[in-house]
N, C-alpha and C positions, 0 to 999 in steps of 0.2 A: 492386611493393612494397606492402603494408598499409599504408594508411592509419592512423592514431591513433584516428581514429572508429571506422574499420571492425574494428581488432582490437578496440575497447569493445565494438560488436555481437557479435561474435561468441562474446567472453565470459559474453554473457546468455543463452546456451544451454546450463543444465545437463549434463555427462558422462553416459552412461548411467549408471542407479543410483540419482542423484544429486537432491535436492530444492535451492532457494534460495528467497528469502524473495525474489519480483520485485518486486509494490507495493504500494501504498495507496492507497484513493481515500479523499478528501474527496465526499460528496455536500452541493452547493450552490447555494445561489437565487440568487446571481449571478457570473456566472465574471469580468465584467470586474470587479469590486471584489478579487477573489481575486487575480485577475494582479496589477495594482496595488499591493496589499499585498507580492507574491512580488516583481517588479522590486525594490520600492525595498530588500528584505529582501538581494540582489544574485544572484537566478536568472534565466535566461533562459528564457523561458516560448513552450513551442510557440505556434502560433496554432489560432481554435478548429474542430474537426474535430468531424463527425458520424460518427454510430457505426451502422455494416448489419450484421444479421447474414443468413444464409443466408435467410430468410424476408419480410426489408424490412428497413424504418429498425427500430433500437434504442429508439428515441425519447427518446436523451440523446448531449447533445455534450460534448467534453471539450476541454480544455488541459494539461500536461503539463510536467513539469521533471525532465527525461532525468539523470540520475548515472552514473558512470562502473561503479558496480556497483546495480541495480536503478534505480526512477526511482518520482516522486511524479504520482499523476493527480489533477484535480477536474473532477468531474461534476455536470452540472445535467441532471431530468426535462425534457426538451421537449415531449413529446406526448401521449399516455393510452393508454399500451402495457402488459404484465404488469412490465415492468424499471422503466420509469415509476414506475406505482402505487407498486411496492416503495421505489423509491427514495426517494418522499414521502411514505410510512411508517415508512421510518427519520429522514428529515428531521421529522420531527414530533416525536421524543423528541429528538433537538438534532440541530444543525448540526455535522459535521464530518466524524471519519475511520468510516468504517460499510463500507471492505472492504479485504480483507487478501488474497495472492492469492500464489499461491508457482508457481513455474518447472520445468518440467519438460521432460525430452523426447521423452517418448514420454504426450500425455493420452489418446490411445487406451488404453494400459495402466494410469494412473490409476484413469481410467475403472471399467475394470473392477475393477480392487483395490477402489473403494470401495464398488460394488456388493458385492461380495463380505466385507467387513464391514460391512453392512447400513447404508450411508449412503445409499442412494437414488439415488445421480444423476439429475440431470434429462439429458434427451437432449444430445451433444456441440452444444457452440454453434459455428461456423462465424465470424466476426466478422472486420469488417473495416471502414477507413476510407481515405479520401484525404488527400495530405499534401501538402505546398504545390507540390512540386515533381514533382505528378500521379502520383506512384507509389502504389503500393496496400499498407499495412500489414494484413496477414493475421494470424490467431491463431484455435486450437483452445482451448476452456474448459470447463473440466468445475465444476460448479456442482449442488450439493445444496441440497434444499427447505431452506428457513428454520430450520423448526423441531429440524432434524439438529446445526445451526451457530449457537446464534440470540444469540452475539454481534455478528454482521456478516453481510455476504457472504462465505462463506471461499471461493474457490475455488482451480481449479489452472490454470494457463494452459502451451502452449507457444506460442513465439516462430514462425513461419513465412518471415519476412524480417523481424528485428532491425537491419538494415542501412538502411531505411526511415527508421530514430526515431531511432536513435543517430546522430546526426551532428555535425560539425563545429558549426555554428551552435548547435545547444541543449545542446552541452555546455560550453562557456563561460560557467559561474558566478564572479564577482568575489568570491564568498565563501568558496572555501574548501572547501564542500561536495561530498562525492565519491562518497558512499553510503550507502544506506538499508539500516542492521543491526540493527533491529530490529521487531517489534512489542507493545504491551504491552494485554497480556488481562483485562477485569474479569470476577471472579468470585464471587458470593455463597461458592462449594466450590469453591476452587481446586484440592486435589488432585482432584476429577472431573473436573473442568472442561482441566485440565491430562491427564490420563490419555485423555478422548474426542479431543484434539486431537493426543496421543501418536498414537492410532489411524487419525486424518484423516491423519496427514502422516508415518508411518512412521514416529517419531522414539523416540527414550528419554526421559524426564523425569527432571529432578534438582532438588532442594530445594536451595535458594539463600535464606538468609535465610527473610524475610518471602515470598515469591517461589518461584514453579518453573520450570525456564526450561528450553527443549526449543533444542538445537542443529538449523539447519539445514546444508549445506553452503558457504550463507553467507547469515549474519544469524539471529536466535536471535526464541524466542518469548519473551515473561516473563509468568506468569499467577499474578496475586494477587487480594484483596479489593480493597474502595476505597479503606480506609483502607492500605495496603501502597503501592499506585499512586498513590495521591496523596503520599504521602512521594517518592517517587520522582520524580513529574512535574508537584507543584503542586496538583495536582487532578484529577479522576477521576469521568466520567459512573456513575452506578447502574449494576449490574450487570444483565443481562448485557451486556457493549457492547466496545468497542472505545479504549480509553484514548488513545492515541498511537501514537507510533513512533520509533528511534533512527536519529541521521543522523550518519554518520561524517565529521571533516573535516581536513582540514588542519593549521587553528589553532581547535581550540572556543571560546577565552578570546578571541579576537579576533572571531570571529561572534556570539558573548555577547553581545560588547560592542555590536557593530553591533544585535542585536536590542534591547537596554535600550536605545541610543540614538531607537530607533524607537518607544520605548514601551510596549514588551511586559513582563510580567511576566520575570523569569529568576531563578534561583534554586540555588545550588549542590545538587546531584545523587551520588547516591553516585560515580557514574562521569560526572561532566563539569559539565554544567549541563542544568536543566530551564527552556523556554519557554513560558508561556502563550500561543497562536495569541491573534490576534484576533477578534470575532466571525466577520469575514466568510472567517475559512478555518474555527477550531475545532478544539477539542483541544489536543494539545501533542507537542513533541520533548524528547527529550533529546540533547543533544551531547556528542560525546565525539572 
């Protein structure tokens, strides 16, 4: 019989065809302040994992907060490697969410699609880590130069044994929280900006308000100015960047509540409520 865990893994592997919105990272200078912050917020936070890919160490470690549909990462540079560098080049224009990364199943086929609309791919990454209970989390990524994407890290990931991360133990949040449905795009030219990301991730684009918002097969892009995103979510790094992200839950007005009680900024939202992160994660959600 399926475990509860194991059908949630096996749901993070898109149908052929098929795009989703996988995760988010935070890049950051300290992961135990970040966990800290996430416990008392009520997630249950992997422990911290180093990252290999096919050629050595990554040279950044991660911690994690697994959802029952996609999951949230933070990453901190450890060592002086190319992903390193980049990572403390985006940490230098602020702390928080700087990669956005969508689900696939076949990124050999990506791959090649994006070469083929002149995004460049860098060569497929291999990556992989250990996980407490010695099994090996694997994953294929496909990743174009900076300047193609240069709100974040866009990339495209498949899952290789999703059965690894999604488990019993880290998917046990007391808050409520079930899923990460969206991401929110800053843009000086939103309809460009919104049209090249049409092109990255196969999608259609549709005008929504203030907002252009590209459906995936689950969890949507939103791509505006500052001033648009920050209605939205409080506030809103300069463009070009990475605003936030939307997290689906249970009860929003009740995780609200827990976040104001903790201190954070919250703020009614056209669709739920907007939270101002702390410094030591950065940026912001919207719930809904």
């Amino acid at each position: 019989m399926t475990s509860t865990a194991g059908a949630v893994a096996e749901r993070q592997k898109p149908a052929p065809g098929e795009l989703a919105l996988d995760h988010i990272s935070h890049f950051l200078p300290d992961l135990d302040a970040a966990a800290a912050w996430l416990s008392r917020l009520g997630f249950a936070v992997t422990p911290l994992s180093v990252q290999q890919t096919q050629d050595g160490p990554a040279g950044s470690s991660n911690r994690c907060v697994m959802l029952e549909e996609g999951y949230l990462e933070f990453l901190t540079p450890t060592m002086d490697t190319p992903v390193a560098r980049q990572m403390r080049i985006y940490m230098a224009k602020h702390i928080g969410t700087h990669l956005s990364c969508f689900g696939t199943p076949d990124a050999a086929f990506e791959h090649q699609r994006l070469a083929s609309h002149s995004f460049a791919p860098l060569p497929l990454v291999n990556l992989a880590r250990k996980v407490e209970d010695g099994r090996t989390v694997r994953f294929s990524v496909v990743r174009v130069p900076p300047e193609k994407m240069p709100e974040g890290r866009i990339q495209i990931v498949e899952h290789l044994a999703p059965e690894c991360i999604w488990t019993d133990p880290w998917l046990d949040h007391d808050n409520g929280v079930v899923a990460l449905d969206a991401v929110f795009v800053v843009a000086d030219d939103p309809v460009a900006t919104a049209a090249r990301w049409a092109e990255f991730a196969g999608l259609l684009p549709r005008r929504d308000g203030d907002a252009i918002r590209l459906e995936t097969d689950r969890g949507e892009i939103v791509v505006g100015n500052r001033a648009a995103l920050a209605a939205q979510l409080g506030d809103a790094p300069e463009a070009p960047a990475l605003a936030g992200y939307g997290l689906r839950c249970r009860d929003a007005a009740a995780f609200a509540e827990r976040c104001r009680a903790a201190g954070l900024a919250v703020q009614p939202a056209l669709q739920g409520f907007a939270v101002r992160l702390p410094p030591e994660l950065g940026g912001a959600w919207r719930l809904r």
